[in-house]
C-alpha positions as CSV (number, residue, x, y, z in Angstrom):
1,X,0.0,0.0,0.0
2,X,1.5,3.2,-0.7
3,X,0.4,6.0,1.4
4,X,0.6,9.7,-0.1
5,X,-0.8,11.6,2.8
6,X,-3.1,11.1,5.9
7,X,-6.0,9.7,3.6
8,X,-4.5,9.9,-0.1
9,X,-3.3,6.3,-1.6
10,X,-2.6,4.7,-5.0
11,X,-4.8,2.1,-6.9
12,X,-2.8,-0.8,-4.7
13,X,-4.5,-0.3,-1.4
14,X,-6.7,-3.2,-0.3
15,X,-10.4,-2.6,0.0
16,X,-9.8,-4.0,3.9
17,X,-7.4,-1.1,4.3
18,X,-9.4,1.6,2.3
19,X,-12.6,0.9,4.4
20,X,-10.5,0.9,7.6
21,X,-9.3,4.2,6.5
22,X,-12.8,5.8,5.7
23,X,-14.1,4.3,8.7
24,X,-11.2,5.8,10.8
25,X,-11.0,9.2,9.0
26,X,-14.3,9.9,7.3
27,X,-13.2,10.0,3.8
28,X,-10.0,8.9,1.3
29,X,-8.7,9.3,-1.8
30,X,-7.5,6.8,-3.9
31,X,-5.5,8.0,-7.2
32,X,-5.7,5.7,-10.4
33,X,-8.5,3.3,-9.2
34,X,-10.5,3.4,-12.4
35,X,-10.0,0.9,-15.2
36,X,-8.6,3.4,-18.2
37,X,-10.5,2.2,-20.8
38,X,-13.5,2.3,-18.9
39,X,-13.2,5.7,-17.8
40,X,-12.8,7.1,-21.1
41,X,-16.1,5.2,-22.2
42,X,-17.8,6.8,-19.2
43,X,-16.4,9.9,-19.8
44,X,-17.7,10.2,-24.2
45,X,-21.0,9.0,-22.6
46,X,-21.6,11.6,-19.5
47,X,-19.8,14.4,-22.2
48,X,-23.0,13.5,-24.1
49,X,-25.4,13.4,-21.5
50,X,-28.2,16.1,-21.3
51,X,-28.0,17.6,-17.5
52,X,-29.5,20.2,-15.5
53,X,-28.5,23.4,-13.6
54,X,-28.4,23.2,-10.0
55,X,-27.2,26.5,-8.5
56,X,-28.5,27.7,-5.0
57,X,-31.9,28.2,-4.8
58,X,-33.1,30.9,-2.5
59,X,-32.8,30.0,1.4
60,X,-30.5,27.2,0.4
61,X,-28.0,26.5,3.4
62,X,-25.4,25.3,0.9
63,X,-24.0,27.3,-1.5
64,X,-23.5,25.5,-5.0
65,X,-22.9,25.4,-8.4
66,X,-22.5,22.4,-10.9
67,X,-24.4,20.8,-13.8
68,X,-25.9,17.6,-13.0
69,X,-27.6,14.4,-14.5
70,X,-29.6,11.6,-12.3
71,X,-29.6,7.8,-12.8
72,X,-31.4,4.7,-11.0
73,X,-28.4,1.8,-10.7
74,X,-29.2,-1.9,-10.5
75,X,-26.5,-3.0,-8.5
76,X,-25.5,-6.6,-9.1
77,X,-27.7,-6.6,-12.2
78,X,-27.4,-6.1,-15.7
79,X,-26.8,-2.9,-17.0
80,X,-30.1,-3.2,-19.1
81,X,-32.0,-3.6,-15.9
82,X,-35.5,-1.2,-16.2
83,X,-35.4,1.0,-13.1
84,X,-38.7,2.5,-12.0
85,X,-39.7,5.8,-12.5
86,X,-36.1,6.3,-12.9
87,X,-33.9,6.6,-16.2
88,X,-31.4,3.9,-16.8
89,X,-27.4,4.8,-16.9
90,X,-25.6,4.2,-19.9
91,X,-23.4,0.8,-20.1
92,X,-19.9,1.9,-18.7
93,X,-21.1,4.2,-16.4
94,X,-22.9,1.2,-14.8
95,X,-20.0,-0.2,-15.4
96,X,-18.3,1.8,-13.1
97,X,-20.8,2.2,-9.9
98,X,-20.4,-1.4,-10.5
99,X,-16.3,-1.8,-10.2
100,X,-16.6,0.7,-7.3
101,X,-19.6,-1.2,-5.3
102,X,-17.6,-4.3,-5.7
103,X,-14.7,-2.9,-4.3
104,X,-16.6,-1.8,-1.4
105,X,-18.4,-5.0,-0.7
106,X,-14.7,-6.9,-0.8
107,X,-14.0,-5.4,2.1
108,X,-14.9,-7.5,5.6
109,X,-18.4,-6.7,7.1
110,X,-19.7,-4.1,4.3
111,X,-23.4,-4.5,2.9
112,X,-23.2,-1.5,0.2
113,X,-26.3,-1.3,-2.0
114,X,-26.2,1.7,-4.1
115,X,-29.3,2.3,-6.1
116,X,-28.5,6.1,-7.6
117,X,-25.8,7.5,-9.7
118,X,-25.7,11.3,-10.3
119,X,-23.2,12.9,-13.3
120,X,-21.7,15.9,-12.1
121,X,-20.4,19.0,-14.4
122,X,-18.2,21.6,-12.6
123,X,-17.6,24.6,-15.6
124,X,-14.5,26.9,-14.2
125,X,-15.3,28.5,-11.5
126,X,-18.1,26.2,-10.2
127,X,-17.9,24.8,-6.5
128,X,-19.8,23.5,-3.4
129,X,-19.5,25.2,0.2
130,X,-19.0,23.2,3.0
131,X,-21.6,20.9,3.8
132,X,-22.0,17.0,5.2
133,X,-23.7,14.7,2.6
134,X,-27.2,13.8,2.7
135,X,-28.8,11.9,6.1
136,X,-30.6,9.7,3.8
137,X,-27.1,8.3,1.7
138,X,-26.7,5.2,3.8
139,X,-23.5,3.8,4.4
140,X,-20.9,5.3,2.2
141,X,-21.0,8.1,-0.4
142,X,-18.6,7.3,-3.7
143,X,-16.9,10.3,-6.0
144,X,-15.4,8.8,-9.6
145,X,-13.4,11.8,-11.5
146,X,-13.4,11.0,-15.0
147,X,-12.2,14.1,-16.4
148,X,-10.2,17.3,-15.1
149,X,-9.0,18.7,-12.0
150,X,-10.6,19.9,-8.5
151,X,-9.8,20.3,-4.9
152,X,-11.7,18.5,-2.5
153,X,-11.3,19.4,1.2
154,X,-12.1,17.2,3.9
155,X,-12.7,17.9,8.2
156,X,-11.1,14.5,8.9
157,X,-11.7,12.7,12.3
158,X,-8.7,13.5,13.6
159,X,-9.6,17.3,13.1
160,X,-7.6,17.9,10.6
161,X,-8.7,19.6,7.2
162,X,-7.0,17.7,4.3
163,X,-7.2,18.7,0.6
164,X,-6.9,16.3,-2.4
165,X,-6.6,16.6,-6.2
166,X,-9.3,15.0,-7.6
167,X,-7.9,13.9,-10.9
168,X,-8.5,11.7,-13.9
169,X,-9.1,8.1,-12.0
170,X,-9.7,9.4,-8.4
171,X,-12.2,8.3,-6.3
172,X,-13.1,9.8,-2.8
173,X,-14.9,7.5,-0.3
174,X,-16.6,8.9,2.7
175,X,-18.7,7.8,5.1
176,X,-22.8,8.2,4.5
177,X,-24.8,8.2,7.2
178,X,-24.6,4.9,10.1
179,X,-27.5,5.6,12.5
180,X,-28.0,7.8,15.0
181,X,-25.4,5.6,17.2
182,X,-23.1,6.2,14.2
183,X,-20.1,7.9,13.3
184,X,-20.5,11.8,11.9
185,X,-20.8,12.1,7.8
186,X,-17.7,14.3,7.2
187,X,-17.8,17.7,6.6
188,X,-16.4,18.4,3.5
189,X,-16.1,20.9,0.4
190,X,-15.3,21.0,-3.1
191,X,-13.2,24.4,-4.8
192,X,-14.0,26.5,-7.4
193,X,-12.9,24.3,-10.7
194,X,-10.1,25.9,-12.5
195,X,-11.1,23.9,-15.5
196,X,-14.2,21.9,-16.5
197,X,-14.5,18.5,-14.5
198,X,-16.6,16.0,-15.2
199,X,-17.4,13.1,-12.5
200,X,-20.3,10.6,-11.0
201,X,-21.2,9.8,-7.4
202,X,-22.5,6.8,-6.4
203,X,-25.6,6.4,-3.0
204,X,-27.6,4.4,-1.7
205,X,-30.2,6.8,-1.1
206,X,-32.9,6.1,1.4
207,X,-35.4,7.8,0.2
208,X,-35.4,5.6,-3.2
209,X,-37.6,2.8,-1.3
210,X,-41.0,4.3,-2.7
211,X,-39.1,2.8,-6.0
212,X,-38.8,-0.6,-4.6
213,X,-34.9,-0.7,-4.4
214,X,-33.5,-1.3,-0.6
């Protein structure tokens, strides 16, 4: 394993050791996780992809500004699979919630289910203030950068506050929400892109039951 700081590390960690990590600090980076030739298939695809503006709407407590796009994800099942009420991701962009679910799931003890994907486009100049992730994102909360350059700041447990470079092949891993008896979501923050950056999170959302995925 080859440690770059606190929680930065390369595409050799073990998902026992990358879960001990998020678990211990609330969030890692791990630099050149994505297959290559799937992240550039992702990346034509989500270039493609029709998204929406979501900028702060009035009484927001978050301040933010990115494109974004909204997917249902099958996870464990073909990429094909129809998704109620919700629109279906394109093949390697399954494909990838897929290699990162997996390499959550490898680790001891974790039940990951992720049922939504969501595209993100940061234009220069776009960014999210500080903020902790959703109460309803159960369990861990996945970041895949397929294209471009971005800080991303974290509080770690340790209180610390640690920047990465989200680049080409990162993904950050933080803790979603454990129960009340739980460990704290991290409080974290993305800066203002210097360049365009194009990226997908992966949830399990909680509030996507009504669709009949657990």
């Amino acid at each position: 394993m080859n440690t770059l700081s606190p929680i930065e590390f390369d595409q050799t960690i073990s998902a026992h050791d990358a879960m001990g990590a998020v678990e211990a600090e609330g969030a890692i980076a791990i630099h050149n996780f994505l297959p290559e030739d799937l992240r550039q298939e992702a990346l034509r695809e989500l270039r493609q992809e029709t998204m929406y503006t979501d900028f702060t709407p009035d009484g927001a407590k978050v301040e933010r500004h990115q494109n974004l796009s909204q997917y249902g994800f099958a996870y464990g099942r073909h990429w094909q699979t129809q998704i109620p009420n919700m629109e279906s991701p394109p093949k390697s962009i399954h494909g990838i919630a897929q290699h990162i679910a997996d390499f959550v799931n490898s680790a001891d003890n974790a039940t990951w289910n992720p049922n939504e994907i969501m595209g993100h486009e940061y234009q220069t100049g776009q960014f999210i203030q500080g903020h902790r992730d959703y109460k309803s994102a159960l369990g861990f909360v996945a970041v895949a950068t397929l294209d471009g350059i971005q800080q991303f700041n974290v509080e770690t447990d340790g209180g610390e506050t640690a920047q990465v470079f989200m680049r080409p092949g990162t993904i950050t891993l933080m803790r979603g929400y454990q129960g009340e008896a739980g460990k704290e979501r991290p409080y974290h923050w993305v800066e203002p892109a210097t360049s365009r950056r194009l990226a997908i999170s992966l949830r399990h959302m909680a509030n996507l039951k009504h669709l009949g995925w657990e």
